[in-house]
N, C-alpha and C positions, 0 to 999 in steps of 0.2 A: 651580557653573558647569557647565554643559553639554559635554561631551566627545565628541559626537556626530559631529562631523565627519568627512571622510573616507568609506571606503566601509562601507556597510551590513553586516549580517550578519543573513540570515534563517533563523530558528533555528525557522522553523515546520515543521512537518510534511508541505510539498508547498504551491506548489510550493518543489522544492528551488534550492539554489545554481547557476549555471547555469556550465559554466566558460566560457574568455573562448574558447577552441575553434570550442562548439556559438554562441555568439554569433558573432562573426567570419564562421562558415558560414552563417549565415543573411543577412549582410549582403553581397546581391547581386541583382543585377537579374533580374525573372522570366522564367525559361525556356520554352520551348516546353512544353504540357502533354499534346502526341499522340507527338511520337515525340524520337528520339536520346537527350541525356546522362541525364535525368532517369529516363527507361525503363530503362535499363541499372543506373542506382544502386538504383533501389528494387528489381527483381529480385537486387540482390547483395546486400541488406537483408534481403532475406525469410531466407535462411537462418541470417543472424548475429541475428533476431530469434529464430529459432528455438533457436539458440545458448544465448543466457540463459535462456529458458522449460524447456530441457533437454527437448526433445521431437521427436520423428520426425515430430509432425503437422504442419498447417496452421495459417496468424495470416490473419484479417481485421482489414483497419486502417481504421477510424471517424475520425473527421472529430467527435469527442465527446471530453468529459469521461469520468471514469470510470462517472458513471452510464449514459450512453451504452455501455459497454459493458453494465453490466448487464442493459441494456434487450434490447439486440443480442442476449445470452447466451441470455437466455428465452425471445425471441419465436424461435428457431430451434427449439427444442427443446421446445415448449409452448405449445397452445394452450387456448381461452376454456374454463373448466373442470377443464382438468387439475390434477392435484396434486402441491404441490411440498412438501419440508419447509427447513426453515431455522434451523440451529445458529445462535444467536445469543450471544455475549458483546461487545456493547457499540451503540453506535448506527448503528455503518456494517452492522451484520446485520440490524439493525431496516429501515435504507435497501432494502437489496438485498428486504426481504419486501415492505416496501410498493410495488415497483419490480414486483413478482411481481401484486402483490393489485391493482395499476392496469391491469394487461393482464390483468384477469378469471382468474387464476389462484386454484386453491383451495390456500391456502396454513396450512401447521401451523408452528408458531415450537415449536422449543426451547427455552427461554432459559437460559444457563448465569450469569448476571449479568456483573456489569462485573468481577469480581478473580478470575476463576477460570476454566479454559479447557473447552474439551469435552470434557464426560464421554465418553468412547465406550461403556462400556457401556450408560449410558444412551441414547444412538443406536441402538445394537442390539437393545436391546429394544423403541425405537418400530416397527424396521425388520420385525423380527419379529412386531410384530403389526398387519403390514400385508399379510394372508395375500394380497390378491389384487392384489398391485405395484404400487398405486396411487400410490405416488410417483414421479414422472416424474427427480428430481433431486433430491437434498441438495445443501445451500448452503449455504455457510461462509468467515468471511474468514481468511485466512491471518495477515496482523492486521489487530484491528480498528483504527485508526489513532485514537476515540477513547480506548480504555481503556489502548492497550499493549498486549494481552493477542497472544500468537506460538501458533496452533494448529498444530500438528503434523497434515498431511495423511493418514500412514502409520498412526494407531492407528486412522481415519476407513476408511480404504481396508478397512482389516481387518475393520470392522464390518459393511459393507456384505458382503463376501466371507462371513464368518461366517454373519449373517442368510441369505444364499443370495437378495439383491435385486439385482435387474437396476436401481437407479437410478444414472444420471449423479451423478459425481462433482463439484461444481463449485466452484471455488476463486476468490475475490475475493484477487487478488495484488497490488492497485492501491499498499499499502504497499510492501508486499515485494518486489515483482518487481528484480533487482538488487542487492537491499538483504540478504537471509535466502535462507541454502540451500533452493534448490527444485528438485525433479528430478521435471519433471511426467510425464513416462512412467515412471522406474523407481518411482516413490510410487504408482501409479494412480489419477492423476488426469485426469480426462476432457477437463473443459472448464478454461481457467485466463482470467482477465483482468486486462487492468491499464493503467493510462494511461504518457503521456511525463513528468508533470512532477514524476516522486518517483526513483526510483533511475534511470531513466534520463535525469536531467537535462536534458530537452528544454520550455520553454515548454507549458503546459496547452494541449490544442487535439486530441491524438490519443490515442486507445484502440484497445483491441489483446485480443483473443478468437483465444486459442489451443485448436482443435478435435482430438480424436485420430480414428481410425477408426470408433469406437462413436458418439462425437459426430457425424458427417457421416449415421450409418445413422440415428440419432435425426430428425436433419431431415429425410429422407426422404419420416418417417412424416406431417409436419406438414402440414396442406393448405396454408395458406397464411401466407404469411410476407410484411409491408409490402416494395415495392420497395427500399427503402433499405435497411432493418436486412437484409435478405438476405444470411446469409454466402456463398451456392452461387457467386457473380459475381465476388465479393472472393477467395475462396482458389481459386478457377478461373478466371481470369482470361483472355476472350478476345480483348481488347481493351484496352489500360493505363487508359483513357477511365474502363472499367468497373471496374476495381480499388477507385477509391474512391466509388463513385455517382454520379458526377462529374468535377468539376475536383478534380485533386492537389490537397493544403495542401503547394505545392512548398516554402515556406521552413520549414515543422518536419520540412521530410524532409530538407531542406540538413542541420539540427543534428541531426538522431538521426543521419545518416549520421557526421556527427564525432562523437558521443558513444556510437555503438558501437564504434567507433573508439578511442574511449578505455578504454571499458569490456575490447575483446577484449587491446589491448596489454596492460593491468594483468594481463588472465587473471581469468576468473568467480570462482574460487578464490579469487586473492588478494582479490577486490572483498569477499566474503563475509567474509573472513578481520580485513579492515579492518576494516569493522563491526561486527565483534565485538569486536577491541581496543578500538575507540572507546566503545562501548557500555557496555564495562565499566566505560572509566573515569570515564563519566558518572556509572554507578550506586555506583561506589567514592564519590563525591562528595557525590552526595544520601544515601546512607548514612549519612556521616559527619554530614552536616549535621544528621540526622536523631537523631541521641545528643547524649546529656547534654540530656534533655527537650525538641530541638531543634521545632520546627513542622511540618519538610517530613516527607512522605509520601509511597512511592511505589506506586503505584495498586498493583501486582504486586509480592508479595512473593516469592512462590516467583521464582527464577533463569530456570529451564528454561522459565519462560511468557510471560518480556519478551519484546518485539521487541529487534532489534536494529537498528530502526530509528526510533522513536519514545519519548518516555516519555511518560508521564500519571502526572501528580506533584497533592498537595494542599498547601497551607500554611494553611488555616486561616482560615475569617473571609472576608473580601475581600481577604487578602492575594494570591492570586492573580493579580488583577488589579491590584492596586498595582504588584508587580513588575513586571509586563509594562509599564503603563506606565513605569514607571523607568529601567528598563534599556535602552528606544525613546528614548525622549528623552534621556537623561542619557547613553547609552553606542554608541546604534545601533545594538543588538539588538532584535530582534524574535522574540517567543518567541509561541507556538500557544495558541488557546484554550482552555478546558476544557471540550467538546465535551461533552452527551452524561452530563456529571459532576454536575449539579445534584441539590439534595437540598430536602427543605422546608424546614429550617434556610437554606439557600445556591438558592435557586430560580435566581436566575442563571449558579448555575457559578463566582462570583466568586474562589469558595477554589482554584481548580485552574489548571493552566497544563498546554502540554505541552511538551517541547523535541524539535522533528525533530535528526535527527543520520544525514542519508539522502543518498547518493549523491556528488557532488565535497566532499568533507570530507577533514580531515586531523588531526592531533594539534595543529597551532598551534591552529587556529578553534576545536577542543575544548576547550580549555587556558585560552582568552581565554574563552570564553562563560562558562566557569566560575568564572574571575575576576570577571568582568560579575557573574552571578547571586549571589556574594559580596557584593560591593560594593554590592548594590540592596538585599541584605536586610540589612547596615547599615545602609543609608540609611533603610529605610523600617522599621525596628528590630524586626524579625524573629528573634525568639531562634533561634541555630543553633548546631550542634555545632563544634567544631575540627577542622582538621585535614585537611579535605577537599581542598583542591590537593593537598595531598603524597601523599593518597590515590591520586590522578586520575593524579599523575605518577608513581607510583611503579609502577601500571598501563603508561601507556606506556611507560616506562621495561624495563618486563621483555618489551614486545612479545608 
């Protein structure tokens, strides 16, 4: 019998759960978009944007997805020709090159694969033997959102310092941002981006390019830059009109206003801090599950390389896809796809799933999903290990 009723639980990867706050705030009738309330909220926005980014610079705010920002990010910084490189472990690094390689950028891929993170000394060696600075930017996600996989900014920064390369640091935070410790000035990082609908729990619709001073002298050099993607209008703003090339998206600015709101009462700190407990006790879970010759896998084995915002898990076969159905219908759960995970045995990714665990979360919906994902690989007769709730609780439990 189907047990689905009641409310949803979206356990994908972005967008996230939204609270009932940021919805509330959006439900109200449209504002003027030249001058008074609206003009005043988003300039007291900008700073507490800049708040979670941990940065002294500048945020241009898009009217895009997150690929929209990447777009935004490169065409400021780089033009027809130039060369970029691109650490890649998983398929959202794949995204950001080909994002590169469509605006006629000369682009070099590192590829680190899908279970393993960036090498940094191998960055520093490409870096170094690029004796005449020909790369305009290194790119890299902070995580890739399909593998899991958490790059560390700071051994990145060091490579780049080390080789003695003048390129732009550039960070895809679209997982991360809110969700994983980031401190884009004291890590040195240049350029960071990331949209509303993952740790800052705001409906898909806005992205957000955060520039330091290095990054603003970078656009300088560029001749020309599309009227729109133009950050110079957006982070200098003469006119509120111009801020966002247009007309406001005044109703996602209603809910990011409440959902920074929510984010600064908790304290950045704490947000980060959450997500780590939680994360753990996902992983204390699938761990378990994973003993006594159990099916599941978890895409990252090493600790120190998870997000703590996503997992990308395997079960084997097309179970992947069973579950998800299962636990959708049967439970109303709704779990991520296996992005990015396909193999020639499993061409459609069938074996993998991923579970978001990013931004308005708590230990109950943690606690239930994991019960849920129990229950489904009963149902759908999934050999698993023991013991895993009391793993997951005994996590929260110690806080």
């Amino acid at each position: 019998m189907p047990l689905a009723a009641g409310r949803p639980y979206l356990a994908i990867p972005g967008p996230s759960v939204m609270p009932d706050a940021v919805l509330q705030a959006m439900h109200q009738p449209a504002p003027n978009i030249y001058e008074g309330d609206i003009v005043a909220m988003v300039q007291g926005m900008v700073p507490d944007l800049k708040r979670v980014a941990r940065t002294e610079g500048k945020v241009a705010i898009y009217i895009a997805n997150g690929h929209g920002a990447w777009e935004a990010s490169l065409a400021n910084i780089a033009s027809t020709g130039d060369k970029v490189l691109v650490c890649v472990t998983g398929r959202f690094g794949h995204g950001w090159a080909d994002m590169a390689e469509g605006l006629g950028l000369d682009v070099t891929k590192l590829d680190f694969g899908t279970k393993e993170g960036i090498d940094a000394a191998r960055l520093e060696e490409a870096l170094r033997a690029d004796t005449g600075h020909g790369y305009k930017a290194v790119l890299f996600s902070h995580v890739d959102t399909a593998t899991s996989l958490l790059n560390d900014p700071r051994p990145l920064r060091a490579a780049l310092d080390a080789a003695g390369h003048p390129a732009l640091l550039m960070a895809d935070c679209i997982a991360s941002m809110a969700c994983e410790e980031f401190e884009m000035d004291a890590w040195g990082v240049d350029i960071a981006v990331t949209g509303s609908q993952k740790g800052l729990m705001v409906p898909p619709g806005l992205s957000f390019v955060f520039v330091n001073a290095k990054a603003e002298e970078a656009r300088k050099a560029v001749p020309r830059v599309s009227r729109y993607w133009d950050w110079t209008p957006r982070i200098n703003p003469e006119f509120f009109y111009n801020f966002f090339g247009g007309t406001a998206p005044t109703h996602h600015l209603f809910g990011l206003r409440a959902a920074l709101d929510i984010l600064h009462d908790e304290g950045i700190e704490t947000v980060w801090a959450r997500h780590v407990t939680l994360s753990r006790a996902i992983w204390a879970a699938c761990e378990a599950w994973g003993e006594d010759n159990g099916a599941l896998r978890m895409n990252v084995a090493n600790r120190t390389l998870r997000s703590h915002a996503v997992t990308a898990l395997g079960l084997g076969e097309r179970n992947g896809a069973a579950l998800r159905r299962w636990v959708a219908d049967n439970a109303g759960v709704t779990l991520g796809l296996g992005l990015g995970m396909a193999t020639k045995e499993d061409p459609n990714g069938d074996g993998f799933f991923r579970i978001g665990h990013m931004g308005h979360l708590n230990a109950h919906m943690v606690l239930g999903m994991l019960g849920t994902l129990e229950a489904g690989m009963q149902a759908i007769g999934v050999h698993h290990g023991p013991n895993a709730l009391s793993a997951a609780a005994e996590v929260i439990a110690a806080g």
